[in-house]
Structure formats: C-alpha cells, structure tokens
C-alpha positions in Angstrom: -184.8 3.9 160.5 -184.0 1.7 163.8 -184.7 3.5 167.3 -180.5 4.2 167.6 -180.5 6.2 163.9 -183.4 7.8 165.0 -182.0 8.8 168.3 -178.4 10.0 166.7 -180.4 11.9 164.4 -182.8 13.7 166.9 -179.3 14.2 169.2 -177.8 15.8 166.1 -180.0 18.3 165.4 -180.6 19.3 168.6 -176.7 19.8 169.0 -176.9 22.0 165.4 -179.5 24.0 167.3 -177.4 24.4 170.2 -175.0 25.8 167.9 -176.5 28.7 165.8 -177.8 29.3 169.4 -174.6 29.6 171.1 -172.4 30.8 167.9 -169.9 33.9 168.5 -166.7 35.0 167.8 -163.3 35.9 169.6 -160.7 38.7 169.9 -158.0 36.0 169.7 -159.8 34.9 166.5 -159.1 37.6 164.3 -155.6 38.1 165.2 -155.5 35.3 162.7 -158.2 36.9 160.3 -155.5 39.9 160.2 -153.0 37.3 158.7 -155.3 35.7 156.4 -157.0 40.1 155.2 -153.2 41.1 155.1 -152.6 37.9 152.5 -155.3 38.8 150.3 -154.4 42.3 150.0 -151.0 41.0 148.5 -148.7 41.7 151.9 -147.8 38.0 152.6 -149.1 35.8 155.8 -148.0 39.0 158.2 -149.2 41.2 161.0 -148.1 44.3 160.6 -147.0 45.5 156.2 -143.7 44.4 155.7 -142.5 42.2 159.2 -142.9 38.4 158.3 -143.7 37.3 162.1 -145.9 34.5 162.4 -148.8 35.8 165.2 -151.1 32.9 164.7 -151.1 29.5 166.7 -152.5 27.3 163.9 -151.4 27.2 160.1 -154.6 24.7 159.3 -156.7 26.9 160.6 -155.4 29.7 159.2 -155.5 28.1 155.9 -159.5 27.1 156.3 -160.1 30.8 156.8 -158.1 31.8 154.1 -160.1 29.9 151.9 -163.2 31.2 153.7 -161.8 34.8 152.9 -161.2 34.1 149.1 -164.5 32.2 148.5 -166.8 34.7 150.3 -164.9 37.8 150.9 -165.6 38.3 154.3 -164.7 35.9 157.4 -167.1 35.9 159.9 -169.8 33.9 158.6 -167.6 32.3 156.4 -166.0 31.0 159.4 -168.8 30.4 161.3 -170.4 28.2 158.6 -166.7 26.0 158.1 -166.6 25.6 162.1 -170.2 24.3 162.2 -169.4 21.6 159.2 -166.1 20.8 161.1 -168.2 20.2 164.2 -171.1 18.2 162.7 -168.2 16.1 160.9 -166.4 15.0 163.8 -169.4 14.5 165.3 -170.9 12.4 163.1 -167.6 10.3 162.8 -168.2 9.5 166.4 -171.9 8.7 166.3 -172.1 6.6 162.8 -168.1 4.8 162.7 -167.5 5.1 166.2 -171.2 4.4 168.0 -172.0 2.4 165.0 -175.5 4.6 165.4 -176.3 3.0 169.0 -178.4 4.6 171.7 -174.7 5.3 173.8 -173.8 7.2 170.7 -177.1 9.6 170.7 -176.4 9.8 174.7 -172.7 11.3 173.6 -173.9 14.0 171.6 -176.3 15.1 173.8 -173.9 14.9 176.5 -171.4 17.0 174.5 -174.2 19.4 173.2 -174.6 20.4 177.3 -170.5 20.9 177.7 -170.4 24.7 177.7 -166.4 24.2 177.0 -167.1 22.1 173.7 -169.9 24.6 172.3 -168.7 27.4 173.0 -165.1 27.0 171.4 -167.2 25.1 168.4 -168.0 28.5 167.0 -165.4 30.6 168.6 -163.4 31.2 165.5 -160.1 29.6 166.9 -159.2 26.0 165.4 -160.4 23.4 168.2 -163.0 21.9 165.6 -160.5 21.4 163.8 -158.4 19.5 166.0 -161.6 17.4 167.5 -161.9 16.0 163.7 -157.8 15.1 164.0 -158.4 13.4 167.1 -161.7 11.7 166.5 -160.2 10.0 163.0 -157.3 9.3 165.0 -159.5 7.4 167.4 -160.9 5.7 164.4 -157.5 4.5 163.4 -156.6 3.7 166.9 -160.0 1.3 168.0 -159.4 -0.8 164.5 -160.1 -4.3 165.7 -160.5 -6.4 162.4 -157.9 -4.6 160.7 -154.4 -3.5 161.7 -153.7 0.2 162.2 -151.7 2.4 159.6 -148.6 3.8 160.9 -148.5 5.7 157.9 -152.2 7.0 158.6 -151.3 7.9 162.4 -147.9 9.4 161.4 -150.1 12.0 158.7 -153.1 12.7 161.9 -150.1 13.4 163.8 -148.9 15.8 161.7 -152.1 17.4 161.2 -152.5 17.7 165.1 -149.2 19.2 165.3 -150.6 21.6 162.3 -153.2 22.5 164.6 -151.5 23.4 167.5 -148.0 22.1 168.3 -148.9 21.0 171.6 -151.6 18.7 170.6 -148.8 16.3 169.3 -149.1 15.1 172.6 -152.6 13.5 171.9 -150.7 11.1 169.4 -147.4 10.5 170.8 -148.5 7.6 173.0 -150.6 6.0 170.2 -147.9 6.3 167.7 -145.3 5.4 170.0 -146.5 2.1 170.9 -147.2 0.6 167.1 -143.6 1.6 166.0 -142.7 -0.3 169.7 -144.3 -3.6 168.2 -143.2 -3.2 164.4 -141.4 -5.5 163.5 -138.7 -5.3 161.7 -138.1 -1.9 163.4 -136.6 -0.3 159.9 -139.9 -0.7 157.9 -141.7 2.2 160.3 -138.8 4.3 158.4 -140.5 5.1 155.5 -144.2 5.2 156.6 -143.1 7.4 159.5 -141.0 10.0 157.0 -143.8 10.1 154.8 -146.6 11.0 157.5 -144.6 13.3 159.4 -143.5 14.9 156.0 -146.3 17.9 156.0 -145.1 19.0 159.5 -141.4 19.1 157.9 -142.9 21.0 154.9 -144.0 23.6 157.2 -141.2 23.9 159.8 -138.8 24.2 156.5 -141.1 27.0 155.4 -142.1 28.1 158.3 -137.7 28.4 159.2 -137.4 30.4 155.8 -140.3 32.8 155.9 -140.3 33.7 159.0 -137.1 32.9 160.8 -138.6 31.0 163.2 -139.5 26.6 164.0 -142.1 28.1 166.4 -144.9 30.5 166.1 -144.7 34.6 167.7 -147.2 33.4 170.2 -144.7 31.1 171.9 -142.2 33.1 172.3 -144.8 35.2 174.0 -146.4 32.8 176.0 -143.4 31.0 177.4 -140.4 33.6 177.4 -141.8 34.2 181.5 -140.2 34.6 184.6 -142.9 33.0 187.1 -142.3 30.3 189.8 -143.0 26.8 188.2 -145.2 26.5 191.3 -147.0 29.5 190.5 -147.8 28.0 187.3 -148.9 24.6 188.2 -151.2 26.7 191.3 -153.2 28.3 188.5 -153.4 25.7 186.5 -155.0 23.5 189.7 -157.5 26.7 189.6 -158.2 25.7 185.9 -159.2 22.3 186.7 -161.5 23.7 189.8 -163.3 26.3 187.6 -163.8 24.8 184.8 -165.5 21.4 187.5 -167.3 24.4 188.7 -168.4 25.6 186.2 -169.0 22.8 183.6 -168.8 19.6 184.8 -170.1 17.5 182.4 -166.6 18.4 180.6 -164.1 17.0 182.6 -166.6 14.0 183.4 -166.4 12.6 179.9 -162.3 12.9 180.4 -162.1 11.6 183.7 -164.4 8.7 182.7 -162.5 7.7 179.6 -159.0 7.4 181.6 -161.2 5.5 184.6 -162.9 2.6 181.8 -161.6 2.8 178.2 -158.9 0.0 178.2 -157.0 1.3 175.5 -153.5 2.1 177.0 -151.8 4.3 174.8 -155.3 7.5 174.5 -154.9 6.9 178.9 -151.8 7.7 178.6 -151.8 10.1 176.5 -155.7 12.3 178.3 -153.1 11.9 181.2 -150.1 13.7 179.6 -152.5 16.2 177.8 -153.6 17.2 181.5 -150.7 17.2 183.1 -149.5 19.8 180.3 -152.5 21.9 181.2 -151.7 22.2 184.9 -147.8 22.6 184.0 -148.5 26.0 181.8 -151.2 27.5 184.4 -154.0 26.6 181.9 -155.6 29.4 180.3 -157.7 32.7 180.5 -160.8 30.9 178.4 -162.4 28.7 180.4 -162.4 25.5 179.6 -160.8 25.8 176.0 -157.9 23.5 176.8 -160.4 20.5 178.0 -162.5 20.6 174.9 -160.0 18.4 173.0 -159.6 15.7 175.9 -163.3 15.7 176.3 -163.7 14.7 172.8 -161.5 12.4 172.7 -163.0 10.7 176.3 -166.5 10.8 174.2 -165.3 9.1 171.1 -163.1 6.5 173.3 -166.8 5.9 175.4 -168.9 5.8 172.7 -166.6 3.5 170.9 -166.4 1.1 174.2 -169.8 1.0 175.3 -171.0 0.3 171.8 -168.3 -2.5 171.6 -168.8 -4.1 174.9 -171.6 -2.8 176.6 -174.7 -3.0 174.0 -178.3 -2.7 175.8 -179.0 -6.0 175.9 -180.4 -6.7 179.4 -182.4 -4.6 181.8 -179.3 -3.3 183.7 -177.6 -1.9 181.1 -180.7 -0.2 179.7 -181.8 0.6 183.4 -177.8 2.3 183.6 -178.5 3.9 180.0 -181.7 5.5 181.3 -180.0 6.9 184.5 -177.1 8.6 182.8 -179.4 10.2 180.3 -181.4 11.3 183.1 -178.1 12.6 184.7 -177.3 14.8 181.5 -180.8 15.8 180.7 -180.5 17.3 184.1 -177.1 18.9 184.0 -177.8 20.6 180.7 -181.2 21.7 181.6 -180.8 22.7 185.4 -177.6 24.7 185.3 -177.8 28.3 185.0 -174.9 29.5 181.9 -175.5 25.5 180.4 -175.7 26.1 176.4 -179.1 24.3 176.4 -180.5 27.9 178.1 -178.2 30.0 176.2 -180.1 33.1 173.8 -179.3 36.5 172.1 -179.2 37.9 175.7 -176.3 35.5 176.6 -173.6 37.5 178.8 -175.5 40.7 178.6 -175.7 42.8 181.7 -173.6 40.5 183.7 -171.2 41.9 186.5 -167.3 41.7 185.5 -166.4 39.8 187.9 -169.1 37.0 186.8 -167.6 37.4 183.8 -163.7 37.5 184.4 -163.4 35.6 187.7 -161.0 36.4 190.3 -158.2 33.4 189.3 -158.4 35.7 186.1 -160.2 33.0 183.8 -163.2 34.3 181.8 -166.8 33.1 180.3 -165.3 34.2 176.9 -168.2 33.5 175.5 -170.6 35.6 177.7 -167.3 38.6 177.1 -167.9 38.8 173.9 -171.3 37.4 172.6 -173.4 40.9 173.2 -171.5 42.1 170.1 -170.3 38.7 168.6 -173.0 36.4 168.5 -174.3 35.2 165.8 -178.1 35.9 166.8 -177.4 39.1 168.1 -175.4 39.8 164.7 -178.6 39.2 162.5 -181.1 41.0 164.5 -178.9 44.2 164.4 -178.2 43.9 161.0 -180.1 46.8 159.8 -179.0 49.0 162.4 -175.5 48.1 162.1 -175.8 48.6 158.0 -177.3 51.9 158.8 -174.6 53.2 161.1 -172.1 52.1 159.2 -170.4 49.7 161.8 -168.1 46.9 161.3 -169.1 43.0 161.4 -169.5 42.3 164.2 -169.4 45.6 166.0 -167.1 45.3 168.8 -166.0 48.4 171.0 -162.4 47.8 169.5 -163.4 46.7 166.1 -165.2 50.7 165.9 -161.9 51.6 167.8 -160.0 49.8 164.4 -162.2 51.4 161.3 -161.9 54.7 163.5 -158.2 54.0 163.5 -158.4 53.6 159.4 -159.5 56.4 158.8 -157.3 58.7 160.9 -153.8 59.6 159.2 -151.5 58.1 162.3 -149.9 55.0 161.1 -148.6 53.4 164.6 -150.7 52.5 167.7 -149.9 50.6 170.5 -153.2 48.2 171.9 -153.5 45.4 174.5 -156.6 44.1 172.5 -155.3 43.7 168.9 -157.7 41.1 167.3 -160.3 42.8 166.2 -158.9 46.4 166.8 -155.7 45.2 164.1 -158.2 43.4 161.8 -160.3 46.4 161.1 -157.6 49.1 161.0 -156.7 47.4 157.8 -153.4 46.1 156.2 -152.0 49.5 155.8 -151.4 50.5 159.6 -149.0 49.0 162.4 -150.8 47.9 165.7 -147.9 47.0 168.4 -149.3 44.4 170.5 -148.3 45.0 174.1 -149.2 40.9 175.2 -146.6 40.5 172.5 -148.5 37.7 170.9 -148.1 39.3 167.6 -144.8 41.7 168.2 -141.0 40.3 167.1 -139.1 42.2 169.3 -141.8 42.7 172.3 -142.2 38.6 172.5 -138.3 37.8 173.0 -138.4 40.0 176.1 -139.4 38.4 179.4 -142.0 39.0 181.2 -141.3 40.1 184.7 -144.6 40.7 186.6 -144.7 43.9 188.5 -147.4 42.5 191.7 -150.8 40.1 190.5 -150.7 39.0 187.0 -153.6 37.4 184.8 -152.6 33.9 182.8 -152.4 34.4 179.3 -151.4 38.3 179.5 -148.0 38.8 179.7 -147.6 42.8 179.0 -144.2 44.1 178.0 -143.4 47.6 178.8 -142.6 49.7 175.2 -139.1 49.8 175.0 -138.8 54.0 175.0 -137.9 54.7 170.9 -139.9 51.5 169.8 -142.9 53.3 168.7 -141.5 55.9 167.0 -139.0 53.5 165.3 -141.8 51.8 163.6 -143.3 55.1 163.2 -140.3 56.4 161.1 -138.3 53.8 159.8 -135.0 55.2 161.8 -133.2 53.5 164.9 -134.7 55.8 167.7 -133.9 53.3 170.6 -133.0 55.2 173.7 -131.0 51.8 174.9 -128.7 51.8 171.9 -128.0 47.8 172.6 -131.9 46.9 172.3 -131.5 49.1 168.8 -128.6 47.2 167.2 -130.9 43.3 168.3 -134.0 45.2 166.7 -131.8 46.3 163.8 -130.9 42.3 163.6 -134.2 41.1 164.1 -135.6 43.3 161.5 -132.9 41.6 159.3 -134.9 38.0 160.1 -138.4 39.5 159.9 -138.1 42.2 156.9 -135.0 41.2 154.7 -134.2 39.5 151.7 -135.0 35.7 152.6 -131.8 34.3 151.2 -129.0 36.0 152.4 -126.2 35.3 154.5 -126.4 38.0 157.1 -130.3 36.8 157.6 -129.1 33.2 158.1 -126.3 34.2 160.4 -129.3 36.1 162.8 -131.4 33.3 162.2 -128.9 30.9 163.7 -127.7 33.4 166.9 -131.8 34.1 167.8 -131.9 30.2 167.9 -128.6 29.8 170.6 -129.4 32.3 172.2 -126.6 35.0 170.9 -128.7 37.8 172.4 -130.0 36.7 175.6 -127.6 38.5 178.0 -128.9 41.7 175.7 -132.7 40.2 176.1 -132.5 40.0 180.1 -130.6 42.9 180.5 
C-alpha cells in the first residue's frame, strides 16, 4: 500500500469513527418514517389513514427507508446503517475516482470529517447522503477528461437530484445546460435528454395522480408566506453568518471551489445553489443547506489538486503540510467540532445555545440526548425495561401515550416522532402545515417575530372536529365547501371527473380569493 492509500484509508476510518460518534436522528426525519409505517400497514404512502397528501420532501429517500422498514422491521438503525453506507460511498468515490488515492484526497476527508454541517446531517435521517452520492458521481461525469461526458448519464443524476429534493436540480442545471449548448446537431440531445429525465416524469405523473399534486405538502407549506422578500434574504444573510460562526470549515471548502476549480458550469452552479439559500431565508438547521455545496467544493478540490497540483516539489508539500495543520487545528480546537463530540453531546446546554436568537438551531445537540446513537445503546436496557419507544423522545412517549388513549384526532406543532409513534390508526393535524392538505394552502401571516421554517396556521374553528367526525363542521361555510373539494383530491376515487376538475382549479388558482380571505 503507497503512503496516499494508506493515508485515505487512515482518513476513512477515522471519518467512520466520527460517525457512530456523532450519529442521531431528527423530528423532521420520521415525518417521513410515518409515510413509509403507514405503507407497510397497507394505508398507502399517507400521513394521516385515508388522505393521499404527500408530507415528505424526498421520494428516494423515502424509498431507501421503505426498504429499510421491510428488510428489518424497524427504521432507526435500519436507517442509520443505509446513511452510514451512503456516506462512506460517496466518500470513497471522491477519495479513490476522484483523488485517485492522493495525499489531497486523505486531506478532504479529514477536512470533511471536522465539518459539523456534513456529519451531523450524515446520520440525521433526512436524505442529504443521499444527494452528496448524486452530486459526487455527477462530478465524476462532469471532470471526464479522456472521455466525453454522457448527456444521457447527467440527464438520469439529474433526475435523481431532483428525486432528492426538487431544489437540488439546481446543482445540475448549469452542467447539463452547457453540453446540450455544444451538441451538435442540437436534435440528437432529444432522445438522451427524454430518456434521463424520464424517472422524474414517472414520478411527477404519479405523483399528479396519487396525490393531486406536481409538488410535495411541504411546499405548499414552506412557500405559501406573506413575508417581505427582504425579510427573507436578511435571514438568510444570518444563515451564512452562523453557520461561518459556527463551522467554518464548511463554507471554506465552498468558497474555495468557486475561488480555484476552473470548471465553469459546478461555479456557476455553488453560486446559484447559494444565492437560493439566501433567497428562501435559509433554514432552522444549521448548516443543512451547505452540506451539499460543500461536497461538491471537496470533490471539485480533490479532483483539481490531484489533477494539477500533485506534491511534487517542496512548496506544494510545504502548502500540503500547512493546510493539514490548518484542519487538524480547526477540528481539534473548536469547542461543538464533531472530532470532540460524545454521548454527552448537547446535554445540559442552555436553550438559547441551542436555538440561537436568528432562530437557527444545533439540531443535533436538540435532539441527540434522546437520539443519539451512543446514548441509544447504553440505555437500552432501561428503555426495554420501561417500556419506551426507540429512541425515547419527550414526543415519541407523547405518541405511544397517544396510541393507547381512545381520542382519534390531535392537533401538534412537533409531529415527527409524536405522528410516527401514535401509529397508522390516529390523525395528527400538523399546525406548521408541513404534513396538513388544507392547513398548507393557507398563508402564513405572522402575528409579531417569526422563526424560519415554522410557519403556524391558526385551526380553522370546525377543522378538528371535522376530521374528528367525518361531517362538514366548518364555522366559515366557504373554507367547508374548498375542504369538501380538497378532500375530493386527497381521499376520492383517483379517476374521476370531479377529482380531475379540482385537480385542475387547485393548480390555477380557482380558490385563492377563498384561500386569502
């Protein structure tokens, strides 16, 4: 083994450390896991028995932990295992294809092993290993030298991005866009284009049909708001500041990437992929939205170093030496780096070191007294004993509790884990109307300081015990007769013409003086 195998190899094991280390799991997470228990049980991909409403982000992923559910039965370690192979794949790709083994390569996972943003959301159960392999095979495609790139290949990673999370189309765009630009003849990217893109179409057409909706619940949540574009691009800047706070090594192997890499199209498109972040205010997890432009930055450095900086003279290994020294002291010297983290990650912090004052949390040090994979193993017997859930969140004890008790509707502003372990039998309304039809095509109108990523609806009064009863009791008789043609989208007979007709007026926007009103 030569000294750069060795060095990938050390790098990669200490990353795998860093990992089961650092490993936890989200509320956000098992919104999705309710989906994928609800499918199992023989209700369908739904949230709540009965209402076909899409209330998670990605279908991939949602797919991976379906077949996590059905191979183990349960989905947190399942998870946790399938997010830790996703990782070490992608990682891998960037080290062995990309880094073609060198010493930059081993220097790339160790930098990324000390980015709290890319560790943390590693094991968080949301998708982003997911989308990291997309983007780091994309890269592959993209940095092919000796052999000319695939439109077909980029058209099907694009896909798959847009699989992941509809937004990270943006990643590919640029790339994509600039090979069908120097096709030529234009009409032979036709076919190759119709064929990769064909999975997204398969979806949107089933996605259309099963649902009545192109988009996912969550976006209709998460962008039906009334707030000042300005307002929104001001906490976004706030993103950007905590997470350099916070975490710099993140936005360093993004900023470095657009500064060096020469490849136009992956600048381009780290710059459009930011600019996106600032434009929608960021996020409430810090640094989640930067993991996937940080990988990308590494696998674009690794892959340009390698090519055109190779430690061949005592200035480049003199610069080598200096930015390991620079990482080896940013992972080691800061205090919440995930080189330091242990099962006492989090525990007995202050709130407000937690959930800052711009509203944007350490997610990881939220949840990981109750989530984390370390502290989930030493409790074990003590959890077996008392007959908790796994992992025994305050709203997961809240859910089984909520199983066992005869009421059938409850209204929570935490539904993840709360909704997952009150079973496929009961209705949870989710007031952040991430995972609520009729909730998420109402604007949000803040009432004073509001928190990005929670946009609260008031319960329209009769909403509850509509679901509650099965009969119209809307006091506003004009919200009653849109539910009434919702429920037509979301719980009748798929091929109908009625349900068509709805279909098409929620997509012009039929309602919306009804909506605002």
């Amino acid at each position: 083994m030569n000294r750069g195998k060795l060095l990938v190899t050390l790098a990669t094991l200490w990353f795998l450390g860093v990992l089961i280390r650092t490993a936890w799991q989200c509320d956000d997470a098992y919104i999705t896991f309710r989906t994928v228990e609800n499918f199992w049980h023989g209700h369908g991909l739904v949230w709540n028995p009965g209402e076909r409403v899409q209330s998670y982000t990605s279908p991939l992923w949602m797919g991976v932990a379906l077949l996590c559910r059905g191979m183990s039965g349960e989905v947190y370690f399942s998870t946790l295992a399938a997010s830790i192979a996703l990782t070490l794949t992608w990682l891998l790709i960037v080290a062995m294809v990309l880094g073609k083994s060198s010493p930059w390569a081993a220097l790339a996972i160790l930098a990324l092993s000390a980015s709290s943003a890319v560790t943390d959301y590693a094991t968080s159960g949301l998708e982003n290993p997911l989308l990291a392999l997309w983007l780091v095979l994309l890269t592959v495609e993209g940095c092919r030298l000796r052999e000319r790139p695939s439109i077909l290949r980029t058209a099907l990673l694009t896909s798959a991005l847009a699989l992941t999370r509809l937004d990270a189309i943006l990643f590919a765009l640029p790339w994509l866009g600039s090979m069908v630009w120097r096709q030529r003849p234009r009409r032979s990217v036709l076919a190759p284009l119709a064929l990769g893109f064909l999975p997204l179409l398969i979806w949107e057409g089933f996605s259309l049909i099963y649902y009545g909706s192109l988009v996912p619940n969550t976006a209709h949540a998460k962008l039906n708001l009334e707030l000042a574009l300005s307002d929104l691009v001001s906490q976004g800047l706030r993103y950007f500041v905590d997470s350099w706070t916070h975490d710099p090594i993140t936005l360093t192997l993004v900023f470095l990437a657009i500064a060096a890499v020469p490849n136009h199209a992956f600048r381009l498109a780290l710059v459009l992929v930011l600019t996106y972040v600032s434009r929608i205010g960021g996020d409430f997890m810090s640094g989640r939205f930067f993991v996937a432009p940080a990988v990308l930055g590494a696998a674009l450095l690794v892959h340009w170093l390698t090519d055109r900086w190779p430690l061949t003279t005592s200035a480049r290994r003199v610069g080598f030496a200096g930015a390991c020294l620079v990482v080896l002291l940013v992972g080691s010297v800061r205090e919440r780096s995930p080189w330091r983290a242990g099962p006492s990650y989090g525990e007995g912090l202050p709130r407000e070191e937690v959930v800052r004052a711009s509203g944007i949390a350490d997610e990881r040090a939220y949840y990981y007294p109750f989530t984390g994979l370390l502290r989930v193993i030493a409790g074990q017997e003590d959890r077996e004993h008392r007959e908790l859930p796994l992992p025994p969140y305050p709203a997961a004890i809240l859910g089984q509790q909520f199983a066992a008790s005869s009421k059938r509707v409850k209204v929570m502003n935490e539904v993840g884990f709360f909704g997952y372990f009150a079973g496929p039998e009961k209705t949870v309304i989710d007031a952040w109307a991430l995972c609520d039809p009729l909730l998420a095509r109402l604007p949000f109108r803040p009432q004073g300081p509001w928190r990005i990523g929670h946009y609260p609806r008031p319960i329209p009064a009769g909403y509850q015990p509509t679901l509650a009863s099965g009969e119209d009791r809307f006091v506003d008789q004009d919200l009653g007769a849109f539910y009434r043609a919702l429920q037509l989208v979301t719980r009748g007979p798929l091929f109908t013409g009625e349900r068509w007709l709805e279909i098409w007026r929620l997509h012009t926007g039929h309602y919306e003086e009804v909506l605002q009103r």
